[in-house]
C-alpha positions in Angstrom: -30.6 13.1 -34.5 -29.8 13.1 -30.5 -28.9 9.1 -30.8 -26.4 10.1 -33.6 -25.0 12.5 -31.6 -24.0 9.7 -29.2 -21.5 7.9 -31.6 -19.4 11.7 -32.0 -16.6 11.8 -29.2 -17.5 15.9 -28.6 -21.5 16.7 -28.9 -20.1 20.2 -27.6 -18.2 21.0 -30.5 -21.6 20.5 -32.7 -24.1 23.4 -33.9 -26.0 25.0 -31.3 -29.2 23.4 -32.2 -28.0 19.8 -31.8 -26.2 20.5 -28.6 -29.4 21.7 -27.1 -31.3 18.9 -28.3 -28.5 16.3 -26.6 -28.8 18.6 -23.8 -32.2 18.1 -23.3 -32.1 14.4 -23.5 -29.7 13.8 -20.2 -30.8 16.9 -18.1 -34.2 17.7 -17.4 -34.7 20.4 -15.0 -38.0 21.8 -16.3 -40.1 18.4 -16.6 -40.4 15.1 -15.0 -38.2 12.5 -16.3 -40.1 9.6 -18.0 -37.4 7.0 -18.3 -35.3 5.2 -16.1 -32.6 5.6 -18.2 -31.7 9.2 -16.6 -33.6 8.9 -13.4 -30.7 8.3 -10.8 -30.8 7.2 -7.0 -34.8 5.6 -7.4 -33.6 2.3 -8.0 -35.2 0.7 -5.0 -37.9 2.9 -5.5 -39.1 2.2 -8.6 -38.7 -1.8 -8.1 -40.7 -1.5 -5.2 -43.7 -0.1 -7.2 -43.5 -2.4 -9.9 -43.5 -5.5 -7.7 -46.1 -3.6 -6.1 -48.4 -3.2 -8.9 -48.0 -7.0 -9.8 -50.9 -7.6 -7.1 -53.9 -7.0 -8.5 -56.0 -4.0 -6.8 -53.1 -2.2 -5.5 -52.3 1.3 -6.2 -49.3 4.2 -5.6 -48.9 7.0 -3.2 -45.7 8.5 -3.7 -45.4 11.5 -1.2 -42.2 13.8 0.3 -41.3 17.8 0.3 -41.5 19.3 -2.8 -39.1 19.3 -5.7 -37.5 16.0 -4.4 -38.4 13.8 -7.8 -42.1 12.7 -7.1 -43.4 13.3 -10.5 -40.2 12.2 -12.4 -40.7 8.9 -10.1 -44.3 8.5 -11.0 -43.9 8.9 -14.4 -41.2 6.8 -15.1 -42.9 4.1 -13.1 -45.8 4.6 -15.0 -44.3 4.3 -18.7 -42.0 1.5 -17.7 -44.7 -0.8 -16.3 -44.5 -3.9 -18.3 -47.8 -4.6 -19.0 -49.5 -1.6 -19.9 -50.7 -1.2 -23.3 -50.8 2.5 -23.7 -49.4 5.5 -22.8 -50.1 6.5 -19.2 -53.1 9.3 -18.4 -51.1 12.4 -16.5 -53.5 14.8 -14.7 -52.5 17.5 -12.6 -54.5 19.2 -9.4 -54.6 22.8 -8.5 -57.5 24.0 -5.7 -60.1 24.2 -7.8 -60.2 20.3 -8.8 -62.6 18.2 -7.5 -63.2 14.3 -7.4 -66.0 14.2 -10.3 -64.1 16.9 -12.3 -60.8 14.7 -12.4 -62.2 11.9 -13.5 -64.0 14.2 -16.2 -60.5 15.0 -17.0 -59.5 11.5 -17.2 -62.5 11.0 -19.3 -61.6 13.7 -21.9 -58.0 12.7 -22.3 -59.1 9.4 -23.0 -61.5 10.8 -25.7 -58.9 12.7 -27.5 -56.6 9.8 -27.7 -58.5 7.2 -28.9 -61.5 7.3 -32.0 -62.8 4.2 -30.6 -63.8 5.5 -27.2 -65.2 8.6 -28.8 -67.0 6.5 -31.8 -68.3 4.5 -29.1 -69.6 7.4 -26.9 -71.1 9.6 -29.5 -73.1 6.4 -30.9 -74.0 4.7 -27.3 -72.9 1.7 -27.8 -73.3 -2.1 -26.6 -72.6 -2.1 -23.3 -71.7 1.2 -22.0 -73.8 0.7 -19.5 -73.2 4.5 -18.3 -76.4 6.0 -16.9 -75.3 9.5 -17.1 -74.4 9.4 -20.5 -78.0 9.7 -22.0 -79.6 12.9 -23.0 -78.4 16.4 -22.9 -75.3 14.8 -21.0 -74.6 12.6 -24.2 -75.1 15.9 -26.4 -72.3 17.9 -24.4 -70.5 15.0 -25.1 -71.2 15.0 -28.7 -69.8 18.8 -28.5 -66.5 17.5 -27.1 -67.9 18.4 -23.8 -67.7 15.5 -21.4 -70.1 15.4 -18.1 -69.1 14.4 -14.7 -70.2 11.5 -13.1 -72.9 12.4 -9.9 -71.5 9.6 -8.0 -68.5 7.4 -7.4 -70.2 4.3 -8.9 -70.7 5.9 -12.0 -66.9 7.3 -11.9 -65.7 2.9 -11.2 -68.4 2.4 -14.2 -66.6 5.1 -16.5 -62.4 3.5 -15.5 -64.3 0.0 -16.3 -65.2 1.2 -19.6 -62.3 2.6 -20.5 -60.4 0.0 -19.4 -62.5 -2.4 -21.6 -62.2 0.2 -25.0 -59.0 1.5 -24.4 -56.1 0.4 -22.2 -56.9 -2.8 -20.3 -53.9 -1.8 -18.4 -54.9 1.8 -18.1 -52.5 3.9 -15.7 -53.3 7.0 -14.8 -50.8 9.7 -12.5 -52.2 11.8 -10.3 -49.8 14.5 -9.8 -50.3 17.4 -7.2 -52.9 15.9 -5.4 -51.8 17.8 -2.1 -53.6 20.6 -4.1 -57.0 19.1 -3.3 -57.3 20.2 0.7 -61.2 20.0 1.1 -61.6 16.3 3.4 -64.6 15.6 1.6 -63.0 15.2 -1.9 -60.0 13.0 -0.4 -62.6 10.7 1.1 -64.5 10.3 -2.4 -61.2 9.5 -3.9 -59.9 7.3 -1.4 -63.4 5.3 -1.7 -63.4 5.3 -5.2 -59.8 3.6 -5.1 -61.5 1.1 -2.9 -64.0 0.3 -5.3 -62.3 -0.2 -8.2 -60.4 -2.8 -6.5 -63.0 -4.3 -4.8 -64.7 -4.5 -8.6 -61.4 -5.8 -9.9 -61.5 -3.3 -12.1 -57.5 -3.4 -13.6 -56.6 0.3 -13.9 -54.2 1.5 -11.3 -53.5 4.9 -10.1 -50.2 6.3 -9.2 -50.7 9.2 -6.7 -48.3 11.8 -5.9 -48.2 14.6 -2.8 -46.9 16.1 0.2 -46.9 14.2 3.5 -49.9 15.7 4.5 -52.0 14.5 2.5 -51.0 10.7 2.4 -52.2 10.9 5.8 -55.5 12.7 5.3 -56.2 10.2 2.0 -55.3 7.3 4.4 -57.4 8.4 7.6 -60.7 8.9 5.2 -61.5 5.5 5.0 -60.3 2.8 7.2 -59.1 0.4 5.1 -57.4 2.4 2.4 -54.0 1.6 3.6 -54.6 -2.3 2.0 -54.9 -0.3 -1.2 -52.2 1.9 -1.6 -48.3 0.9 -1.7 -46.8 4.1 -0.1 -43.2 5.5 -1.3 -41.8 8.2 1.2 -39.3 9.8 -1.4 -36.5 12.2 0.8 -33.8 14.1 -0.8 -31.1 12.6 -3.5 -28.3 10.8 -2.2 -24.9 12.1 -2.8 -24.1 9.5 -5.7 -27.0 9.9 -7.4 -26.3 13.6 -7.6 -22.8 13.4 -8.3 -24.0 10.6 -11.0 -26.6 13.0 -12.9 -23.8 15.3 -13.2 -21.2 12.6 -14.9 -23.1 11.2 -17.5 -24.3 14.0 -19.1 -21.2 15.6 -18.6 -19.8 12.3 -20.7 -22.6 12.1 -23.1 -22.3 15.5 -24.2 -18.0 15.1 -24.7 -17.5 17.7 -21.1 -14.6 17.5 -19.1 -15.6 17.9 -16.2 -13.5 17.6 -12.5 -14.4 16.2 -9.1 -14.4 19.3 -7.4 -17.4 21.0 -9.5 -19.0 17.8 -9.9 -19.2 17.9 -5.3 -20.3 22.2 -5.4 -23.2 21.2 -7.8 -24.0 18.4 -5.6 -23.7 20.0 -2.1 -25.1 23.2 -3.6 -28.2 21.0 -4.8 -29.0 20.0 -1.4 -30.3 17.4 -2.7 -33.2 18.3 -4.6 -32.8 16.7 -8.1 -34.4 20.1 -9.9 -31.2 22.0 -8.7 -28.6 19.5 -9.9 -30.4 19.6 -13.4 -30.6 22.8 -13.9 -27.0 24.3 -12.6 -25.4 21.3 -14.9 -27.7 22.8 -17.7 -26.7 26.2 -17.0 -22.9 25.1 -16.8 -23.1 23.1 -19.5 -24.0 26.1 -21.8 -21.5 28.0 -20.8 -19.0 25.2 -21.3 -20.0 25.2 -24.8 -19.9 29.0 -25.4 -16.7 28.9 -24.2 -15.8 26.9 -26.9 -12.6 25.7 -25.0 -12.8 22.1 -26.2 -15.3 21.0 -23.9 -13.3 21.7 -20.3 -15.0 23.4 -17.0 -13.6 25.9 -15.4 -13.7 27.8 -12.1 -14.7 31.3 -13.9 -17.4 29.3 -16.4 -18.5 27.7 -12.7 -19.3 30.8 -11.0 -20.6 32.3 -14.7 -23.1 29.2 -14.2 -23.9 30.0 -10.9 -25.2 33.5 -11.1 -27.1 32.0 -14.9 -29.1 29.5 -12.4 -29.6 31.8 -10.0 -31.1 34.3 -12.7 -33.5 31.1 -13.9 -35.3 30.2 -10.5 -39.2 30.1 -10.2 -40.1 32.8 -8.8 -41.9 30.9 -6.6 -38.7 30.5 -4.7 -36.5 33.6 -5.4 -39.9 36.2 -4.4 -39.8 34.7 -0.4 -35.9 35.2 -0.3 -36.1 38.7 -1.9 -38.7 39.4 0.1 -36.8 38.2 3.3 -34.0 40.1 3.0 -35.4 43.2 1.6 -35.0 45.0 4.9 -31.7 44.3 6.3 -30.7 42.5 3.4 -27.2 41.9 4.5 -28.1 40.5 8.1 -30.7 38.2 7.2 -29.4 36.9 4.2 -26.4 35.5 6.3 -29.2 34.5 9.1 -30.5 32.4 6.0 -27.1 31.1 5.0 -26.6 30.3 8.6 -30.3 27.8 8.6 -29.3 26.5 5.3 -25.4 25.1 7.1 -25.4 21.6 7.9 -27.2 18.4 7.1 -30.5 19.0 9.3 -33.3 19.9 7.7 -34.6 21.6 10.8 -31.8 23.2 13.4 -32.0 24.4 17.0 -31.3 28.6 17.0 -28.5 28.1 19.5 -26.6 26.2 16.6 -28.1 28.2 14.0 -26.2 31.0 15.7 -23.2 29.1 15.8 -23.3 29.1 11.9 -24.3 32.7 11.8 -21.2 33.4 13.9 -19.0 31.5 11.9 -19.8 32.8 9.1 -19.4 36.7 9.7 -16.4 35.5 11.2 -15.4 34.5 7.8 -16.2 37.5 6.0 -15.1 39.7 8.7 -18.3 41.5 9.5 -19.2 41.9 12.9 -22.2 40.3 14.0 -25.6 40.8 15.6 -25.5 40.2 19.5 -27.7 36.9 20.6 -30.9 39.4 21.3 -30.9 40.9 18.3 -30.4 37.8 16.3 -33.3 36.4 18.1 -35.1 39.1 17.0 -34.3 38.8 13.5 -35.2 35.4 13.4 -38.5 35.8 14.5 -39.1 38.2 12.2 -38.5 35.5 9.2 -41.8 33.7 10.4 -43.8 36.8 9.5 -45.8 36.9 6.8 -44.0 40.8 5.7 -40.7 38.2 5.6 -42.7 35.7 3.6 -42.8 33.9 6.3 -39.5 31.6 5.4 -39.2 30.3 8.2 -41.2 28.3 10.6 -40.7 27.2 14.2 -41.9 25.1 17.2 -42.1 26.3 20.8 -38.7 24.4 21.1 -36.9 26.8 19.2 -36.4 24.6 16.3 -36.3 26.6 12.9 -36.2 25.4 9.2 -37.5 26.1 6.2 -41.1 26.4 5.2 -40.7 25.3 1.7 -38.0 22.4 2.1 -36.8 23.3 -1.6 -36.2 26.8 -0.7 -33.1 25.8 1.2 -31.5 24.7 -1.8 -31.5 28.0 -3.5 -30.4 29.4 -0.2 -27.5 27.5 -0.5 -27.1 28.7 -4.0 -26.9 32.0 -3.2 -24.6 31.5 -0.1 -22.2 30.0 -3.0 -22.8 32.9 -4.9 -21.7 35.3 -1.7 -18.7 33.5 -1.6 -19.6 31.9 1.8 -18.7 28.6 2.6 -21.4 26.2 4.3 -20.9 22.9 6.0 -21.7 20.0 3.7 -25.6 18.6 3.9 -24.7 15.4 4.8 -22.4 14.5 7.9 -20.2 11.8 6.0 -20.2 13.3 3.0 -16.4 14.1 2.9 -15.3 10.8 4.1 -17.8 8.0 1.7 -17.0 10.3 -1.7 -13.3 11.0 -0.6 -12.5 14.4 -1.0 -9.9 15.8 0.4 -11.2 18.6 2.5 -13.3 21.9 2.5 -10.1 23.3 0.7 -10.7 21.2 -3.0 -14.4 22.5 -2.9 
């Protein structure tokens, strides 16, 4: 039905139902994107792991701050690689995961996808050749209760074999591996990505994770870097952003102007979650409206305080939490971090932006002291700790993707920050602060 909604000049003069579902098919702010027909500004990215993955052995650490597009490039990676003949494996981690126990994940999804692999488990067949699998191990299994493998030979035996019965081209993404902190685990798996190429075993693994921990994966055994192709994903580019925004505006029959198109792409700060999901949010109310389809500045701002509304929690509890206790002052401290391009800022221009701004909204401001004071008290944990800082008196956010919904909200106060990128203005044309 969504395909057949492309040949119709307005989708957003359709039934609610099939506007959603067209809605949901070019934005995609609460799951990854799997195709590269909507992922924008990973190009280069994505080429770069497919030529990668052409050598034999080689496998994919994808790493950068959270919420810039990791597991929407990992996934789309993995279902467009040409030569794999099944659907990828996607695992998640969380603190409690260990090496054995993902690959007993691995083990069970495979299991549940294919009757061979199962058949051929259940009645030990020719050539499984997998030691552990005998006995009351094999029972559990029987009960759709899969062991994990005691070593990382037997975990390389286990990929083999499923790489023989299921997918010779398996492909598995490993998603939230920052989530696995204990140095002992990080060294099992980056030795068990060693052996499986050293055994030319053909499955390949796509990693994704913070900074941290390509680091920590890479420093645990001394040759793991000839293993991995690393990706350092940063924040969207402006025309990527502005280009998410477009199409779906066209696909779905919105008019849509230049000026709203830039707020929801400065506002993003380049996180492509953000741009998703006030487009989504705008979108709807484009289509309540029922105005033949047009954006306007009242629908905008309706938008605004609807996306606002929607954010995890994860990000809206440290914000309330910061500004709880002199809600007014530290919230325009927080604008003030959030101005600019730079991810991290020194406090004598942080002040400069806090200046500004109660400048602009006529509300006299805290002297130097006191704002020093203030800021300091956003490392705390009682200010859920927001911000951090190094002896230099360079501040920025703990959670990168927290500045984005800082920004939001400064949108939402009616305050007017700096664009985050310092050509912005001149490479997409606009005319001035005064069109946005």
């Amino acid at each position: 039905m969504v395909d057949e909604l492309w040949n119709l000049r307005a989708v957003v003069t359709q039934p609610e139902e099939d506007f959603g579902k067209a809605l949901a098919h070019v934005l995609s702010p609460s799951q990854p994107l799997q195709s590269e027909e909507f992922l924008r500004g990973r190009e280069e990215q994505l080429d770069g792991i497919r030529k990668a993955l052409y050598a034999p052995g080689r496998h994919v650490f994808i790493h950068g701050f959270r919420g810039v597009g990791k597991s929407s490039l990992a996934q789309t990676a993995a279902f467009s690689l040409p030569s794999a003949h099944s659907d990828p494996i996607i695992l998640g981690c969380d603190n409690s995961n260990s090496f054995t126990r993902i690959i007993r994940d691995l083990f069970e999804e495979v299991m549940s996808r294919s009757p061979l692999v199962e058949k051929t488990i259940k009645e030990g067949g020719a050539g499984l050749n997998l030691g552990w699998l005998t006995g009351s191990a094999k029972v559990s299994t029987q009960e759709g209760k899969a062991p994990e493998p005691s070593s990382i030979n037997e975990a390389v035996r286990l990929v083999s074999f499923l790489c023989e019965k299921y997918s010779e081209q398996l492909v598995v993404v490993i998603d939230e591996f920052d989530q696995i902190r204990d140095k002992v685990e990080q060294e099992n798996f980056a030795n068990f990505i060693k052996q499986l190429s050293d055994k030319r075993v053909p499955a390949r693994f796509i990693f994704c994770g913070i900074g941290e921990t390509v680091d920590a994966i890479m420093s645990a055994h001394g040759s793991a870097d000839r293993y991995f192709h690393t990706v350092s994903l940063d924040r969207l580019g402006w025309d990527a952003r502005i280009e998410i925004v477009w199409v779906a505006a066209q696909r779905l029959g919105i008019e849509i102007d230049h000026t709203t198109a830039y707020r929801i792409a400065k506002i993003s700060d380049g996180f492509p979650h953000y741009v998703h999901l006030i487009a989504e949010k705008l979108f709807w109310r484009v289509f309540e409206a029922q105005n033949g389809g047009r954006v306007t500045g009242e629908l905008f701002e309706a938008a605004m305080g609807d996306a606002s509304d929607a954010m995890e929690m994860k990000l809206k509890a440290p914000y309330d939490l910061a500004t709880r206790k002199y809600s007014n002052d530290n919230q325009y401290i927080l604008f003030a971090v959030a101005d600019g391009h730079e991810l991290q800022r020194r406090s004598t221009d942080i002040f400069g932006s806090y200046v500004r701004i109660t400048n602009a909204l006529g509300i006299e401001a805290l002297d130097r002291a006191k704002f020093n004071t203030r800021m300091n008290s956003l490392k705390q944990p009682s200010a859920g700790a927001i911000l951090s800082a190094n002896r230099t008196g360079w501040y920025e956010f703990t959670e990168k993707v927290i500045r984005g919904y800082v920004r939001l909200r400064a949108e939402q106060a009616r305050v007017q920050l700096e664009v985050d990128h310092p050509t912005a203005k001149r490479k997409l044309g606009w005319k001035g602060e005064q069109d946005a």
